[in-house]
C-alpha positions in Angstrom: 65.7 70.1 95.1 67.2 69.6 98.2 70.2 67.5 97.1 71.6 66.3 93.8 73.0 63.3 95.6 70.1 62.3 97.8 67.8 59.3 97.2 65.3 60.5 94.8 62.6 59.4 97.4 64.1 60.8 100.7 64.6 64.0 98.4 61.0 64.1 97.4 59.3 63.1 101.0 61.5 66.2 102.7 60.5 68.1 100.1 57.0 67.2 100.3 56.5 67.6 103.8 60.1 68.5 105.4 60.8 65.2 107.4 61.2 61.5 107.2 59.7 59.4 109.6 61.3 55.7 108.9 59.0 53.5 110.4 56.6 55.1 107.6 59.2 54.8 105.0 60.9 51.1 106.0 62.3 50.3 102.5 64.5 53.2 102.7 66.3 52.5 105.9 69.3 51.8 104.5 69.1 54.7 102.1 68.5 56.8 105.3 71.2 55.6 106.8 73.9 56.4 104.1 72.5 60.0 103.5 73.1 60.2 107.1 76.6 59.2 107.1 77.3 61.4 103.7 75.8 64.2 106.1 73.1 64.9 103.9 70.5 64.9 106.6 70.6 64.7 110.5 68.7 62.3 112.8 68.2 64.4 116.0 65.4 62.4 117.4 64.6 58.9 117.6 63.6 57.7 113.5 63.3 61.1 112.3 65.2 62.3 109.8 65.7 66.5 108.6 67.8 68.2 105.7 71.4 68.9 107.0 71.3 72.4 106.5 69.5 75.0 108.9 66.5 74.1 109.7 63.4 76.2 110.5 61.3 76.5 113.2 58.2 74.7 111.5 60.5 71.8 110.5 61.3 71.4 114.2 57.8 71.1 115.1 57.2 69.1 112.7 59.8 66.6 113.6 58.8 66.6 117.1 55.3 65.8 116.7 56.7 62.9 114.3 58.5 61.7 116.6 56.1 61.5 119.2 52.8 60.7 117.4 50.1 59.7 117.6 49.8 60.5 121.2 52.0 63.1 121.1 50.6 67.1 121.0 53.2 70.1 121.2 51.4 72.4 123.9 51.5 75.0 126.6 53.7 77.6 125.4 54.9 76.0 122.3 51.4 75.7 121.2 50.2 79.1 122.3 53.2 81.1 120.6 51.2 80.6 117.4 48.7 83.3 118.7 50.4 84.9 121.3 52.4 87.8 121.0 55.7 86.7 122.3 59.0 85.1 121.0 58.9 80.9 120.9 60.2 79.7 123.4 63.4 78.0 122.4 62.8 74.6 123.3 59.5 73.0 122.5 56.8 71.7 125.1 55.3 68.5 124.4 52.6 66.3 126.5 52.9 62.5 126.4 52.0 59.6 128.5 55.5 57.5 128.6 58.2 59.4 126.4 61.1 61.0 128.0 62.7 64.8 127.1 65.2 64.9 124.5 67.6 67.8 123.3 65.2 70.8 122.4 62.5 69.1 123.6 60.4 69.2 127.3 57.9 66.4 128.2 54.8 66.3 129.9 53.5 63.2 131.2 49.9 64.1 130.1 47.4 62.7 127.3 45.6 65.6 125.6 42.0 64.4 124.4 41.6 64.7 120.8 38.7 67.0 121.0 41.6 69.8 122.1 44.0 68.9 119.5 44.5 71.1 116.1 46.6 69.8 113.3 48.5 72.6 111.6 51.2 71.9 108.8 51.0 68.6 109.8 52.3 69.1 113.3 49.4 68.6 116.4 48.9 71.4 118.7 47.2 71.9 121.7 43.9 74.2 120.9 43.8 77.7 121.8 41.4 76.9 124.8 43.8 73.8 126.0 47.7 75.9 125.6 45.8 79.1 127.5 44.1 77.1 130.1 47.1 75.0 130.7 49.4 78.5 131.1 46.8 79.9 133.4 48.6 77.4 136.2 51.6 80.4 135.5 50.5 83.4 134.3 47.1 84.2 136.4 45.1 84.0 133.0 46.8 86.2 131.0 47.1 83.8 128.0 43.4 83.1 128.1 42.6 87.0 127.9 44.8 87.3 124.8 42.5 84.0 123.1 39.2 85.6 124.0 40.3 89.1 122.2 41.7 87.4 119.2 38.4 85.3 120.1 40.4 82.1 119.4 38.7 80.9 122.2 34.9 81.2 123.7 33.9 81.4 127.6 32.4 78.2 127.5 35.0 76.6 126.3 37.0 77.1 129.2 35.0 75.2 131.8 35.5 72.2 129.2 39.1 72.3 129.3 39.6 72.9 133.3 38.1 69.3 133.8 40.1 68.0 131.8 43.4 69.2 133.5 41.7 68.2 136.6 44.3 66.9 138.8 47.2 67.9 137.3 49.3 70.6 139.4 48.7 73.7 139.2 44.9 73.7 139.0 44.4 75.5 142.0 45.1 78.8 140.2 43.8 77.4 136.7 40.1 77.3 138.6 40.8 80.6 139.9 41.8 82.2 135.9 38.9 80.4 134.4 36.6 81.7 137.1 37.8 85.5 137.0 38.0 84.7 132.8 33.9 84.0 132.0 33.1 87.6 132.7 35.4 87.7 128.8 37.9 89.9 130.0 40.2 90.9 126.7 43.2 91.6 128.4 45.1 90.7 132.3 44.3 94.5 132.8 40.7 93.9 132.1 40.6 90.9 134.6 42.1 92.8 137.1 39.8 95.7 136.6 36.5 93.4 136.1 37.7 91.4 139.9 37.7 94.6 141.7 34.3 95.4 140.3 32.8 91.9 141.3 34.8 91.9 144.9 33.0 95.2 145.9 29.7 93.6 144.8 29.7 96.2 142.1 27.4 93.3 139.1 24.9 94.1 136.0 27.4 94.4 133.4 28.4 92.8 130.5 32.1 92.8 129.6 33.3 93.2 125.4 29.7 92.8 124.4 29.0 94.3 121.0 26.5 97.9 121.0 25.9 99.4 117.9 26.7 102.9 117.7 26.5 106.0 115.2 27.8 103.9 112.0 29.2 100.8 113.6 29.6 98.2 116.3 31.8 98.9 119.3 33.3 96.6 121.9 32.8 98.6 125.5 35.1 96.8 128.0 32.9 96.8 130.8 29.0 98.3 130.1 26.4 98.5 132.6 23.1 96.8 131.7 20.8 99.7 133.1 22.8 102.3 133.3 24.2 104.2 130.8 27.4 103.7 131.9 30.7 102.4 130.3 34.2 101.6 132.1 37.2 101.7 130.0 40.8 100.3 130.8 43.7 102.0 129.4 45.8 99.4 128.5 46.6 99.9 124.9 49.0 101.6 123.1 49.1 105.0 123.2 50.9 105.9 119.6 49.1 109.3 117.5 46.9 106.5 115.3 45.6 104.9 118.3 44.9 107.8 120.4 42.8 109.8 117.6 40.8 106.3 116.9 40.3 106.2 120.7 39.4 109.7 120.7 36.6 109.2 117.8 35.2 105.8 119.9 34.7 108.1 123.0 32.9 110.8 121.0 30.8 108.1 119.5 29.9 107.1 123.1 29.2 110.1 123.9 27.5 110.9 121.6 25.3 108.2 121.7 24.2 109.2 125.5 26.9 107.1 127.4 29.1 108.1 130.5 32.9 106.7 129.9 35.2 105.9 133.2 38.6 105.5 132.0 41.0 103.6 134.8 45.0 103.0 134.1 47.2 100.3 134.9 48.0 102.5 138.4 44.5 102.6 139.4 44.1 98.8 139.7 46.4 99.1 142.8 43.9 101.6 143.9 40.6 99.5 144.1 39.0 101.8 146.2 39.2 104.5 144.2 37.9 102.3 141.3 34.6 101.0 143.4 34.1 104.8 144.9 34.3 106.3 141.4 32.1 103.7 139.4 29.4 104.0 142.2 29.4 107.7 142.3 28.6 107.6 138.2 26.2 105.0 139.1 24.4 106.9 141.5 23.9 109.8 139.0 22.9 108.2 135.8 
């Protein structure tokens, strides 16, 4: 229990689902108010109530999207820190049409369609497609490459959600991410990597496309459709598990009649090494 001394019914809904919303609950406004003044819960937004102790990160969300429902969706990075592999951010990122930021939370005057929201713990999120199309206005599409790998997210998905940001600011470099992004690039190095390919005319590959070879499927990051020709970017970690896996996938190749360019983060400052290099292997296979 979360309190001896709570209203058994305020007790049981925060136990239940970790906040109080009281236009849901109006008979127990005035119990809400004196478990407030006793300092057994906190009211930090407008109606919604949390336990007084610490709360977590998921109550917080929760408690936003309370708050600001049912229009309300948590999104951009807020959203995207469910998949991404970075720390959440600290305050939380929410799109509405009319409400205004409060303490911990940022607010976009936007109305997210329903077809790109997700309901999780009983909070509503952005999709995957939406939060990574949305960050592509910051972070040149890195967000999206990390939701196609995870394949959270498909290419065609993307198109979808560009029109429905249209207009918003930032869209400029949104159409520019979701361009470079249907080629399915798995990482920002990838997209790099795949641009400098299609800028030097260099086409007739598939990018992340599943071959089967020896006992399993592999996932080449860029293979040519009639050549036997693979191009690899070193972007991953390089710790002794990974590099003898890595090892084994090239023999594989290899072994399976395929040529394997491998390019580094340095080369993609070095296009024309790249486009000399992969033309050279395409002219003698």
């Amino acid at each position: 229990p979360i309190s001896t001394g709570m209203h058994p019914h305020i007790e049981a809904i925060l136990t239940t689902t970790g906040v109080v919303r009281s236009s849901d609950h109006p008979h127990l406004v005035s119990a809400l108010a004196r478990a407030k003044r006793s300092g057994e819960i906190v009211n930090p937004l407008p109606g919604i109530f949390l336990p007084a102790k610490e709360r977590t990160r998921d109550q917080w969300l929760q408690a936003v999207s309370a708050w600001a429902a049912p229009l309300g969706v948590i999104h951009e990075l807020s959203a995207a820190a469910l998949w991404l592999p970075s720390a959440a951010p600290a305050v939380v990122h929410l799109a509405h049409p009319t409400l205004r930021p409060r303490p911990g939370v940022t607010v976009t005057r936007r109305l997210i369609p329903p077809e790109f929201v997700n309901v999780i713990s009983g909070a509503r999120f952005a999709s995957p497609a939406f939060a990574a199309v949305e960050l592509a206005a910051e972070d040149e599409g890195r967000a999206i490459c990390e939701a196609l790998r995870l394949r959270l997210v498909t290419v065609a998905e993307l198109p979808e959600v560009l029109g429905a940001l249209e207009g918003s600011r930032g869209q400029a470099a949104r159409r520019d991410a979701v361009s470079a992004a249907l080629t399915n690039p798995w990482s920002y190095g990838e997209l790099r990597l795949q641009r400098i390919l299609l800028g030097a005319g260099i086409s007739d590959w598939v990018a992340n496309r599943p071959i089967r070879v020896a006992d399993g499927l592999l996932f080449p990051d860029v293979r040519f459709r009639r050549a036997k020709l693979i191009v690899e970017f070193d972007g991953r970690s390089t710790h002794e598990g990974m590099f003898l896996a890595d090892r084994e996938r090239l023999n594989k190749l290899g072994a399976a009649g395929y040529r394997v360019l491998r390019f580094g983060w340095e080369h993609l400052d070095q296009p024309d090494y790249i486009v000399a290099t992969v033309r050279a292997a395409l002219r003698a296979t």
